[in-house]
N, C-alpha and C positions, 0 to 999 in steps of 0.2 A: 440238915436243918440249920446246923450255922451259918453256914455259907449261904442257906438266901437271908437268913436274917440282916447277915454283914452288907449282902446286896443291896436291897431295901434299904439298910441306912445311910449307906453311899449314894444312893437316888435321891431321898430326901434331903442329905444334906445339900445336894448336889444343885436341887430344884429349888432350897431354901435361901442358895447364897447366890448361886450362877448371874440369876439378869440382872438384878440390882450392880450387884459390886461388878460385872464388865460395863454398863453404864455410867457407873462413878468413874471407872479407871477411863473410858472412853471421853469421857467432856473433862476430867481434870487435865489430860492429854493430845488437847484438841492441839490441834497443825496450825491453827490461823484464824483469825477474828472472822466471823460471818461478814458477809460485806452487808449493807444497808445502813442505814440512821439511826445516829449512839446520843445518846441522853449522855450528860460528861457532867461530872460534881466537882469542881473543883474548891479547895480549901488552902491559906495557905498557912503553912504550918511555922515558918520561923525566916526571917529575914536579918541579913547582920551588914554592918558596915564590913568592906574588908580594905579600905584604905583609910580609915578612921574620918569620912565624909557622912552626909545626909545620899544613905542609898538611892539614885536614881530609878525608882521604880515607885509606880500607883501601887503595888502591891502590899496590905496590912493585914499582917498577921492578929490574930482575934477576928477577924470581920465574918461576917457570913460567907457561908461558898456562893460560888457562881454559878449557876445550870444554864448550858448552853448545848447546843446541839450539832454534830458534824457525820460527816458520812465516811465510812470504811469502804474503800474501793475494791474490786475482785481481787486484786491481792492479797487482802486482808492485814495490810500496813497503815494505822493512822497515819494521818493528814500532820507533818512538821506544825503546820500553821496549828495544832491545835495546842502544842505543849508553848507556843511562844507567846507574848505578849504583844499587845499591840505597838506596830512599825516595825517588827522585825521580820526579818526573812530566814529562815532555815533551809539548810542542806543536809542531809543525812549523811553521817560519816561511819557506822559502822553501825549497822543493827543487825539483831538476832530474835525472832519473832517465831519459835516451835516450841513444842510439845508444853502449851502451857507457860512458858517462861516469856517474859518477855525484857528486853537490857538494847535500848535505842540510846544512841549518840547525833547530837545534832551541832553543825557549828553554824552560829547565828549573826546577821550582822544590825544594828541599827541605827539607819540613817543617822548622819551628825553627830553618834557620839562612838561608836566602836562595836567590837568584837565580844560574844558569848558562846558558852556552851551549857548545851540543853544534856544531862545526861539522865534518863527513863529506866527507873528500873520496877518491874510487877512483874504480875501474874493476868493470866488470862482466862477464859472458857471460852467457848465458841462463841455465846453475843454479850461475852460481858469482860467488864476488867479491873484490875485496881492497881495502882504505881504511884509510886513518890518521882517527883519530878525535881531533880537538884539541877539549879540554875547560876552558875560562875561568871561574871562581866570583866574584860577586858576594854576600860572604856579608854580614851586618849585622854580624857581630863577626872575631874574628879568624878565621883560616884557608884562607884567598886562595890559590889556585894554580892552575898551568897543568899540563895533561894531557895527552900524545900517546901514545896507544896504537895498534899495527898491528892489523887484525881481516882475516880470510879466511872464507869462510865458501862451503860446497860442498852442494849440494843429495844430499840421500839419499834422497829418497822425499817421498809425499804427506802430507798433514797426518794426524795421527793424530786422532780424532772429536772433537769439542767435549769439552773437560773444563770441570770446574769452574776459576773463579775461584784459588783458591789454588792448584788446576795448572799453568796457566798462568804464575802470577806465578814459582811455583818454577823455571819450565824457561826463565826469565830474567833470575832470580837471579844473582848472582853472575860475570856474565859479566865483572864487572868485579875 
């Protein structure tokens, strides 16, 4: 008699915890961004001079966020273009994009005036995400500063078809 009662409550417990908590451990551990079209919040959180100049960057902290829209590709690595500012270009120098973690390094360059780095650090789920984005300028003249913005960003759907070139850059414009 004890032995099926202990059964029985091994079953129950078994039935009470089993599917939930393998699908929390399963999306807090997801491998990789869903690929399709992410809704992205960005905010930014604190700007400093780091050569005692007026920071070259549009970016103000207090201001409202930004909502802009970009797309996650089969690889499920965001777009450099979406953590930079406008005119700069990024190259990925060392990212790490699993189980849920995410820690992207970017070295960036813009036109005319010098050298940045983008470095990304969050969290993930399959279509959603959140990271602070800390931004360092190596400029050739004045305007040196440090950047920490929070970004979110939640999947809405699949990529809308290839546009052109200036569509694209638009719908990652200004995220900053």
């Amino acid at each position: 008699m004890r032995t099926m009662l202990l059964a029985a409550a091994a079953v129950l417990l078994g039935a009470c915890s089993g599917d939930s908590t393998n699908e929390a451990v399963t999306e807090a551990r997801a491998e990789a961004l869903q690929p399709g079209e992410y809704e992205v919040t960005t905010k930014v959180e604190s700007i400093r001079s780091s050569d005692q100049s007026t920071p070259a960057s549009k970016s103000k902290p207090g201001g409202e966020a930004v909502v802009t829209r970009t797309c996650v590709p089969a690889d499920g690595t965001p777009d450099p273009a979406l953590f930079a500012e406008a005119g700069e270009t990024c190259n990925a120098m060392d990212n790490y994009l699993r189980s849920g973690r995410m820690s992207l390094q970017y070295k960036c360059n813009r036109a005319g005036q010098g050298q940045l780095t983008q470095l990304v650090d969050g969290t993930f789920k399959q279509d959603s995400f959140e990271a602070k984005v800390m931004t360092t300028t190596y400029f050739a003249g004045a305007g040196d500063y440090e950047l920490t913005r929070s970004m979110t960003g939640k999947r809405v759907g699949d990529c809308p078809a290839a546009g052109t070139a200036e569509e694209k850059a638009a719908s990652t414009e200004g995220a900053q």
